[in-house]
GUKOLKOL-481134 format. One record per residue: residue number from 1; x, y, z of N, C-alpha, C in turn; residue in three letters. Coordinates in steps of 0.2 Angstrom, whole numbers, plus 5000, padded with zeros to 4 digits. Layout:
! residues N
NUM | X | Y | Z | X | Y | Z | X | Y | Z | ALA;
...
END
This chain:
! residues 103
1 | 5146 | 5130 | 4776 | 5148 | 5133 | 4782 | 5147 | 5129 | 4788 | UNK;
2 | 5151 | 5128 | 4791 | 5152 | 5122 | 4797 | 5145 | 5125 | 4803 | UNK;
3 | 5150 | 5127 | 4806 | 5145 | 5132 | 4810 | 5141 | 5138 | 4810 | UNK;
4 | 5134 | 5139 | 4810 | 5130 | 5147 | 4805 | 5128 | 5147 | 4811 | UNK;
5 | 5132 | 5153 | 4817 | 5127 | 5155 | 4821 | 5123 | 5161 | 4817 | UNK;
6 | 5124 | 5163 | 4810 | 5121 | 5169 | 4808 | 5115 | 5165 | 4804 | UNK;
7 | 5110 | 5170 | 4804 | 5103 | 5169 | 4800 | 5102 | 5170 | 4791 | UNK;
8 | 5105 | 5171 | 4789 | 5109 | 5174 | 4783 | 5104 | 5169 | 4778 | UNK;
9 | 5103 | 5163 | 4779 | 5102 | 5157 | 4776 | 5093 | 5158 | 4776 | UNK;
10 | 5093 | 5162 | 4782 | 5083 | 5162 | 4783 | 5081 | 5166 | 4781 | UNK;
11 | 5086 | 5173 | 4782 | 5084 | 5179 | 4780 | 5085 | 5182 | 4773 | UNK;
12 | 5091 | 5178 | 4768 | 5090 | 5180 | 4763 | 5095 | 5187 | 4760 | UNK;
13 | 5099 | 5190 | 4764 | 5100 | 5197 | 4764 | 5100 | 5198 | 4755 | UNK;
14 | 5102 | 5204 | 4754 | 5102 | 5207 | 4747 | 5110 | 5210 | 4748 | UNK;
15 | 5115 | 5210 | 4754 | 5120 | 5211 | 4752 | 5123 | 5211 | 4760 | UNK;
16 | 5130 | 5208 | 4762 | 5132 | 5209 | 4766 | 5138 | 5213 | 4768 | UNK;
17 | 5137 | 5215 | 4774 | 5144 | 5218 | 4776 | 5147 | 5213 | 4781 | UNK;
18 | 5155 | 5212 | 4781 | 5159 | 5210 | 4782 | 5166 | 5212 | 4786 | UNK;
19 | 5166 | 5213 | 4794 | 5172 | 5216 | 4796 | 5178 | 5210 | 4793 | UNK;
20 | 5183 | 5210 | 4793 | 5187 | 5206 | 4793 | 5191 | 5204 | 4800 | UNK;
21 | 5192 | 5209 | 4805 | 5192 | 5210 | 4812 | 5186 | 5205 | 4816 | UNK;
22 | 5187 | 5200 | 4816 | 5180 | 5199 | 4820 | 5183 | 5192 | 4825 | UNK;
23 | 5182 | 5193 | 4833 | 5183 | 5188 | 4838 | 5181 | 5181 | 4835 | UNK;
24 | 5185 | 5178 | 4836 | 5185 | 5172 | 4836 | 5187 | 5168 | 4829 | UNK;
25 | 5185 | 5172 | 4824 | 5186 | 5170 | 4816 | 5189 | 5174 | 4814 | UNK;
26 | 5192 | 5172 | 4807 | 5195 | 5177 | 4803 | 5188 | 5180 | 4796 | UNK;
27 | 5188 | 5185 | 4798 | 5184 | 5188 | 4791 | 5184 | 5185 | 4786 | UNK;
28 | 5192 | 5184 | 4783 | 5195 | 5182 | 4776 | 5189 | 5174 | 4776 | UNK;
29 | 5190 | 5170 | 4782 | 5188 | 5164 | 4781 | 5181 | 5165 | 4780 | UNK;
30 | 5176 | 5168 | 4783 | 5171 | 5170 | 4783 | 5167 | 5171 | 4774 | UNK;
31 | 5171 | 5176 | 4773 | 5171 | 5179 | 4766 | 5171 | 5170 | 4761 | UNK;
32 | 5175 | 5166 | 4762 | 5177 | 5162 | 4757 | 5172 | 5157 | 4760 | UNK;
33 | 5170 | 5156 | 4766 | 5164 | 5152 | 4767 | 5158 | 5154 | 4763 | UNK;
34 | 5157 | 5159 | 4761 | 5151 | 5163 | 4758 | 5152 | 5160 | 4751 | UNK;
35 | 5159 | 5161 | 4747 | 5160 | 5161 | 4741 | 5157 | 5153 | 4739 | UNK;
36 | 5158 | 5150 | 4743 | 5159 | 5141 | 4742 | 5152 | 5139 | 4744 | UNK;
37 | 5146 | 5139 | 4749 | 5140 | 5142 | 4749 | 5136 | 5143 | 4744 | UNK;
38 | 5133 | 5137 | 4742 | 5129 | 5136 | 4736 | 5125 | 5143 | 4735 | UNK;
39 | 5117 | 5144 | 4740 | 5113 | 5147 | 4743 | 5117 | 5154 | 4746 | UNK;
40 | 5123 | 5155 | 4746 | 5123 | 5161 | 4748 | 5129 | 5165 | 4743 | UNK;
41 | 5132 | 5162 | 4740 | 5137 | 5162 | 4734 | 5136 | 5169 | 4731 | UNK;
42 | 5130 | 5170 | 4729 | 5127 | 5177 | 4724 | 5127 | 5182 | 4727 | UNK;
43 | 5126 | 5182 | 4734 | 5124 | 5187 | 4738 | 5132 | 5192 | 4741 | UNK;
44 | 5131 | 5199 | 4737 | 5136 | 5204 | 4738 | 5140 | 5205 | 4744 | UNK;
45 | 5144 | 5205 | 4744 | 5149 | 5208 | 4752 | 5152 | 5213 | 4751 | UNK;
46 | 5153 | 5217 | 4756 | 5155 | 5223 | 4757 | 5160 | 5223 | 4761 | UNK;
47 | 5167 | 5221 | 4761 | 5171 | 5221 | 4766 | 5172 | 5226 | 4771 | UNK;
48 | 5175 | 5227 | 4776 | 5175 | 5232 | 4778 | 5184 | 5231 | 4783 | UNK;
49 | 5187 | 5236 | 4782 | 5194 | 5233 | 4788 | 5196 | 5239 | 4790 | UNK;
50 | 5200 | 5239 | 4795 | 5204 | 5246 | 4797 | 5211 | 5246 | 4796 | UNK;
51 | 5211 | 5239 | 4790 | 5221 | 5239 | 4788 | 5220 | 5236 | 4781 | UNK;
52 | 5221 | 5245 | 4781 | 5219 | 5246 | 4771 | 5224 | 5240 | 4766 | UNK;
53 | 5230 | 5239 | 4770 | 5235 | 5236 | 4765 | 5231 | 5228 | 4764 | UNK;
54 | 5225 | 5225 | 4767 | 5221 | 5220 | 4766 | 5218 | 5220 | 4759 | UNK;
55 | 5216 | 5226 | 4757 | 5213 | 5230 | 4752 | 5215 | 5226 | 4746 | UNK;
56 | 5223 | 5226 | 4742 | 5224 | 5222 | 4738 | 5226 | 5215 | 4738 | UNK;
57 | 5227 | 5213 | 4744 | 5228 | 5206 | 4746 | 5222 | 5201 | 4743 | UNK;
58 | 5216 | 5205 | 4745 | 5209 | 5202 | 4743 | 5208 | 5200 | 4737 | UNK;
59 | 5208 | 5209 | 4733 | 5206 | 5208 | 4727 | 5212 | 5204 | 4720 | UNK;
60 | 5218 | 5203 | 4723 | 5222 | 5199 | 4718 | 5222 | 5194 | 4721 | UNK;
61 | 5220 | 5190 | 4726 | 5219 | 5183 | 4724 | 5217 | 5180 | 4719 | UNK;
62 | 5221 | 5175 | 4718 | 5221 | 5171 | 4710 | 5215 | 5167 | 4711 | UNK;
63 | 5211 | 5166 | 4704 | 5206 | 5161 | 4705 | 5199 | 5164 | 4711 | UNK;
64 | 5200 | 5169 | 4714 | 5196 | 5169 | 4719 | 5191 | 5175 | 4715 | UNK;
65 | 5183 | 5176 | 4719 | 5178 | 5181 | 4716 | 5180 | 5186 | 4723 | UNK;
66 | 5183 | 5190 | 4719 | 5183 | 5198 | 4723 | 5176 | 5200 | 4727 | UNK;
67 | 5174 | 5204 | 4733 | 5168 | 5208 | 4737 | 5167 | 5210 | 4731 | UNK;
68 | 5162 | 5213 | 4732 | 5158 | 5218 | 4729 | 5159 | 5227 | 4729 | UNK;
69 | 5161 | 5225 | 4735 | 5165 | 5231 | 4739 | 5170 | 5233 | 4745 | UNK;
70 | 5170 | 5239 | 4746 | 5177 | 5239 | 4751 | 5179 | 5246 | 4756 | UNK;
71 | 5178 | 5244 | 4758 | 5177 | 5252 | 4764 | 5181 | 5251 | 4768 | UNK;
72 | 5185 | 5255 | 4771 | 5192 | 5257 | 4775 | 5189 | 5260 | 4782 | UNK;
73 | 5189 | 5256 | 4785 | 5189 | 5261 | 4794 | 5191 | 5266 | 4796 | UNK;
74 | 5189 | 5271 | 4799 | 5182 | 5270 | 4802 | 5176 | 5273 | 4794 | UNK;
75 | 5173 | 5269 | 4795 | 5168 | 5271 | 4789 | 5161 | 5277 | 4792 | UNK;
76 | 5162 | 5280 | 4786 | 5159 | 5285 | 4787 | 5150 | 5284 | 4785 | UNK;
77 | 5144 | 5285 | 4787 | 5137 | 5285 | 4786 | 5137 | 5286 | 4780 | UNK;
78 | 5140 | 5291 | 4776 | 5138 | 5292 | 4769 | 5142 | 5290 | 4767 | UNK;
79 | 5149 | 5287 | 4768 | 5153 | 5281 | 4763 | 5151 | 5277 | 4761 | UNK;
80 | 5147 | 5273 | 4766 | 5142 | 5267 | 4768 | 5138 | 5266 | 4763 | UNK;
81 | 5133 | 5272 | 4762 | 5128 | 5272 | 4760 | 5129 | 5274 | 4752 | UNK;
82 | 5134 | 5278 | 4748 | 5136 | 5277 | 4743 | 5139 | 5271 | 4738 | UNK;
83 | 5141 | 5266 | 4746 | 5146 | 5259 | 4745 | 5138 | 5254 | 4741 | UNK;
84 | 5136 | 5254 | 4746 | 5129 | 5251 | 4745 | 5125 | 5251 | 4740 | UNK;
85 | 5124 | 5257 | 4736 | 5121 | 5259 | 4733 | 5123 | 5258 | 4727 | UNK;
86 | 5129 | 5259 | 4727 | 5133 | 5258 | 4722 | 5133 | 5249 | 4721 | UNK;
87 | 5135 | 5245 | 4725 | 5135 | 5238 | 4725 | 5128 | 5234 | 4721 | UNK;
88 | 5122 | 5238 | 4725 | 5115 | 5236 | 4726 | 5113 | 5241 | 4716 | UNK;
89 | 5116 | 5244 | 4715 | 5113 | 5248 | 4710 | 5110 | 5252 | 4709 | UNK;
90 | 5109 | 5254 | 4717 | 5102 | 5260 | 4716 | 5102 | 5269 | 4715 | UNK;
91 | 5100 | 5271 | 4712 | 5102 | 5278 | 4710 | 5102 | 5283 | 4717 | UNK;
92 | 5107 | 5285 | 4715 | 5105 | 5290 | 4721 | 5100 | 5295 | 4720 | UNK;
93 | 5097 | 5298 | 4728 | 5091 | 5302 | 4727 | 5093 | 5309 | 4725 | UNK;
94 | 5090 | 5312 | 4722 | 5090 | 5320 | 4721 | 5090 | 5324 | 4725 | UNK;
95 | 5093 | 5328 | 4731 | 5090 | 5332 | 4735 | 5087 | 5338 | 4731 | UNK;
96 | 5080 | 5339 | 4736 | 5077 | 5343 | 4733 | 5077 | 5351 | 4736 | UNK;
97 | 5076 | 5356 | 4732 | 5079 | 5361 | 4731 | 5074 | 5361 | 4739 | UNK;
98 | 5075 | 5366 | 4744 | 5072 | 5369 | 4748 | 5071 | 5375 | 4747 | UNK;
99 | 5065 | 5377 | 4750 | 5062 | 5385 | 4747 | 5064 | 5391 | 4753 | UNK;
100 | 5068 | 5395 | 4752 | 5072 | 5397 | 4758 | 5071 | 5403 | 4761 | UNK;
101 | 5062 | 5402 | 4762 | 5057 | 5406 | 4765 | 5055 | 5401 | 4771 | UNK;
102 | 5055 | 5395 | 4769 | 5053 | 5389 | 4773 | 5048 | 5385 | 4770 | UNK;
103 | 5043 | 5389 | 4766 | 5039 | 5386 | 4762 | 5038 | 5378 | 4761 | UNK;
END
């Protein structure tokens, strides 16, 4: 990656999100700098766009590694959080029954 004003490289993430909408750069290019990114190659992305028809343009480029993920705008807290989970592998929590006395 040419220029990294992000921290990514210090901090290590465990998975990133990615607008594709973003000043100055294009997302797409962002994303394929990651791919190429020896140190940052492995590390999950989570697209994210508010122009779904992106959606398959991504994942059927030839020879290229698809996100991890993919979330449509405006994205919901719970979309989110099931996307990640999902990506990251983590089970979802059980809610637990409440006792409806307040107990």
């Amino acid at each position: 990656m040419a220029t990294r004003p992000w921290s990514w490289r210090r901090e290590r993430p465990d998975l990133i999100t990615l607008d594709l909408a973003m000043p100055g750069k294009s997302g797409v290019d962002v994303f394929e700098e990651l791919r190429r990114d020896p140190e940052l190659r492995a590390t999950p992305v989570c697209i994210i766009t508010g122009r779904p028809e992106l959606r398959r343009l991504i994942y059927e480029r030839v020879g290229k590694t698809p996100p991890e993920g993919y979330l449509n705008k405006p994205v919901s807290s719970d979309g989110l959080v099931k996307t990640v989970r999902m990506i990251l592998e983590v089970p979802e929590r059980k809610q637990r029954k409440r006792d409806p006395a307040g107990a």
